[in-house]
N, C-alpha and C positions, 0 to 999 in steps of 0.2 A: 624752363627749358627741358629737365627733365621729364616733369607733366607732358608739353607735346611729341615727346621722343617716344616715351610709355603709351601715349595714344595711338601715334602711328603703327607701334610695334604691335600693339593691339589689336586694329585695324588688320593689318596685314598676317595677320594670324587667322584672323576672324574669316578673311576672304580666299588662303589658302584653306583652310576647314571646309570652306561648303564649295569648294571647287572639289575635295577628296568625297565630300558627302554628297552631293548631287548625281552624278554619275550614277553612285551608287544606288539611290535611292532611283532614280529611274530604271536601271536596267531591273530591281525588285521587281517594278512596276510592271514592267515590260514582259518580264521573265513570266512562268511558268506558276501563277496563283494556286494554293490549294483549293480544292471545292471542296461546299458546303458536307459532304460526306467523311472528308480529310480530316478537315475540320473537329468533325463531331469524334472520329475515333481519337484523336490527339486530345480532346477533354476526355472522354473516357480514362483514357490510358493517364492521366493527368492526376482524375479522383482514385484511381484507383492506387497508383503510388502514392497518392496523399492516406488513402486509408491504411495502408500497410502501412508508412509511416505514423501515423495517429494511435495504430496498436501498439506498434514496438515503445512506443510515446508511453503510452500509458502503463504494457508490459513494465516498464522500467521505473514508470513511477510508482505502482504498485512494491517493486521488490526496494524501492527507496522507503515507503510509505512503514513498511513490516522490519526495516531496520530502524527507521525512527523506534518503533516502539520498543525492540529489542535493546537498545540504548537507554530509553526512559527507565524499561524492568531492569535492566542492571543498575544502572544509578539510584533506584529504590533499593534493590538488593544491599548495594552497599552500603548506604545513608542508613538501612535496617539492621545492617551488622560492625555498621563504626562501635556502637557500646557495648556490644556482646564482649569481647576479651577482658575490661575490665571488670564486668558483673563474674564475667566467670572467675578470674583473680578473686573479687570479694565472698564469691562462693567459698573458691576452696581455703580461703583463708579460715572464714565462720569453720568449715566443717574440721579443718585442721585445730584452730583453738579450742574446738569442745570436745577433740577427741583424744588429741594427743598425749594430756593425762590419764587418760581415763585406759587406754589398749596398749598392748604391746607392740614392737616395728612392726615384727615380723608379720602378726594377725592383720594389721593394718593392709599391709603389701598385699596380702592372699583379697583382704576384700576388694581392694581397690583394682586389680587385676581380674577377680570374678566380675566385679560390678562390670568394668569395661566390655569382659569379654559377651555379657548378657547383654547390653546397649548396643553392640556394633554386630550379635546376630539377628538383634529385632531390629534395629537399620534396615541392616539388609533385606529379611524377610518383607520389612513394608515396601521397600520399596520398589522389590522387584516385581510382588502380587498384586499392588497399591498403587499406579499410576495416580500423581499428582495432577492437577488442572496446570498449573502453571509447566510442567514436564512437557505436556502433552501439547499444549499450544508453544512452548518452544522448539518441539520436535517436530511441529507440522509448515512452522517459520522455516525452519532447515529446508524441510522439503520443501519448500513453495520456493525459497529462493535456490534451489538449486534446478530450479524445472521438472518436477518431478510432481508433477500436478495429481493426479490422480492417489497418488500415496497420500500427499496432503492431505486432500481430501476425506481422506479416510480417516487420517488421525484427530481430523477438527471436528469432524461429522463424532468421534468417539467421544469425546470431549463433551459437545454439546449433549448425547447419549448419557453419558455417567455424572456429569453434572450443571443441568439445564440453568439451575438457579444462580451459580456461579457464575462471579463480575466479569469472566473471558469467554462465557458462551454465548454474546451477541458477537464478538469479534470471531469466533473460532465458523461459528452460522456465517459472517459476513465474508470471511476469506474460503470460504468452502465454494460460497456464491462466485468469489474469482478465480478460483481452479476452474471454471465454467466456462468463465468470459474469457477468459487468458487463453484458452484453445478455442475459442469462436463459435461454444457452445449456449447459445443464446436462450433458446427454450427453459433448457436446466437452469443455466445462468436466473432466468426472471423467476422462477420457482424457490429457488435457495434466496435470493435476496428480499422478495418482496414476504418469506417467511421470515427473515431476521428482522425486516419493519415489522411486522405485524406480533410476534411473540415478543420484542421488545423494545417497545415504542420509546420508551424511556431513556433508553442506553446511549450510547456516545456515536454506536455505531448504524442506527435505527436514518440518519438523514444520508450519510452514504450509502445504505442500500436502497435506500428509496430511488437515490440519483442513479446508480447502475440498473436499476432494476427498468426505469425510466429510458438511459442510452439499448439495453436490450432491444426493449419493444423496438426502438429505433431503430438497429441492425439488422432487426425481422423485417424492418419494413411495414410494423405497425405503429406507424410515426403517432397518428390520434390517442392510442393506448400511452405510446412512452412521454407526449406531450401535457396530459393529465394527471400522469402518475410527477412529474416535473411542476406543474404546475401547484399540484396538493403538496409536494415538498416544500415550496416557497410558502404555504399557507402553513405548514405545521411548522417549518423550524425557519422562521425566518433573517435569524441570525447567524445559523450554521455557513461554514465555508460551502459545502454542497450547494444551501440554497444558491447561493454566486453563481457555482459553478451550474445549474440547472437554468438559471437565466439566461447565462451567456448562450445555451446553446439554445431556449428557445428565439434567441433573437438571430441566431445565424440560422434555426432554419426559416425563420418571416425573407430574411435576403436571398 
């Protein structure tokens, strides 16, 4: 009994619906069509909110992508300094048992306050005249995630300058390449990235700029350039995330 009450109920659900939708759909029909001109500006205007969205897309994966790693360098940082307090305890113990006999307080105090004071003006002096690698791509992290693209730039571009051979100048080269692309500078963009494949082919960072280097040509509008540089991606690193990501888009542009 129920079963035919829920059918009926059904039923008459079904046939008030396409009494609401028919009307409808005919006066559509009836009405006032766009033309094929309409049409065409309304995709336009369609890809073209999709690409503003696609950048802000990637804008934002990018400044996700540079916090990941500032996450990793801290947690090394710290994993590097969990044993240091106790070596230094064992330090000063060793120098306290061999000397304690041996010197008066008072001498002791005077050394131990000169030593200090001679370690914390060479500190300072290195550090201030001595930019570190790891400093220097921290500081251009800052500026990149604050928008401040051009400064970046400059600090990563210095970095790579004063220390080529160092393990953060394929990354320091490869975010320099995206102070480029992050303002829609395309040109520059393929010049800075296809130099951090090409000086270092090896590196972690060497299949991501192949792949931006790749989307560039694309946004020029040199689709056959960015399609080959995409294509040799998948041939060189075929197990990188990149290569994926270089797929996917040559098969959305075959659609």
């Amino acid at each position: 009994m129920i079963n035919k009450n829920m059918k009926k109920l059904f039923k008459i659900t079904a046939l008030l619906t396409l009494a609401f939708i028919l009307p409808v759909g005919c006066s559509g029909l009836k009405g006032t069509k766009p033309t094929i001109k309409e049409e065409s500006l309304q995709i336009v205007e369609l890809k073209k909110s999709l690409s503003q969205v696609n950048m802000r897309l990637e804008e934002l994966n990018n400044k996700f992508l540079l916090l990941q790693e500032k996450v990793e360098s801290n947690k090394q940082k710290i994993s590097e300094l969990g044993g240091s307090p106790q070596s230094a305890k064992r330090g000063n113990a060793i120098i306290k048992a061999s000397s304690d006999s041996e010197v008066p307080e008072n001498l002791k105090i005077v050394r131990l306050k000169s030593a200090h004071s001679v370690k914390k003006k060479i500190t300072k002096s290195s550090t201030k005249h001595q930019p570190t690698p790891e400093g220097l791509y921290n500081r251009g992290q800052n500026l990149f995630l604050s928008g401040k693209y051009a400064n970046a730039r400059a600090v990563f571009e210095e970095l790579v300058k004063r220390f080529p051979r160092h393990t953060l100048a394929d990354n320091a080269l490869y975010w320099s390449g995206e102070t480029y692309y992050s303002t829609e500078r395309y040109e520059e963009a393929v010049m800075k990235f296809t130099e951090a494949a090409d000086r270092y082919p090896g590196e972690n960072k060497a299949p991501d700029a192949l792949l931006k280097a790749g989307f560039s040509y694309i946004e020029l509008g040199k689709t056959l350039k960015g399609t080959t540089l995409l294509t040799r991606l998948s041939e060189l690193y075929p197990e990188s995330e990149a290569s994926d990501k270089a797929k996917k888009k040559l098969l959305d542009l075959v659609d």
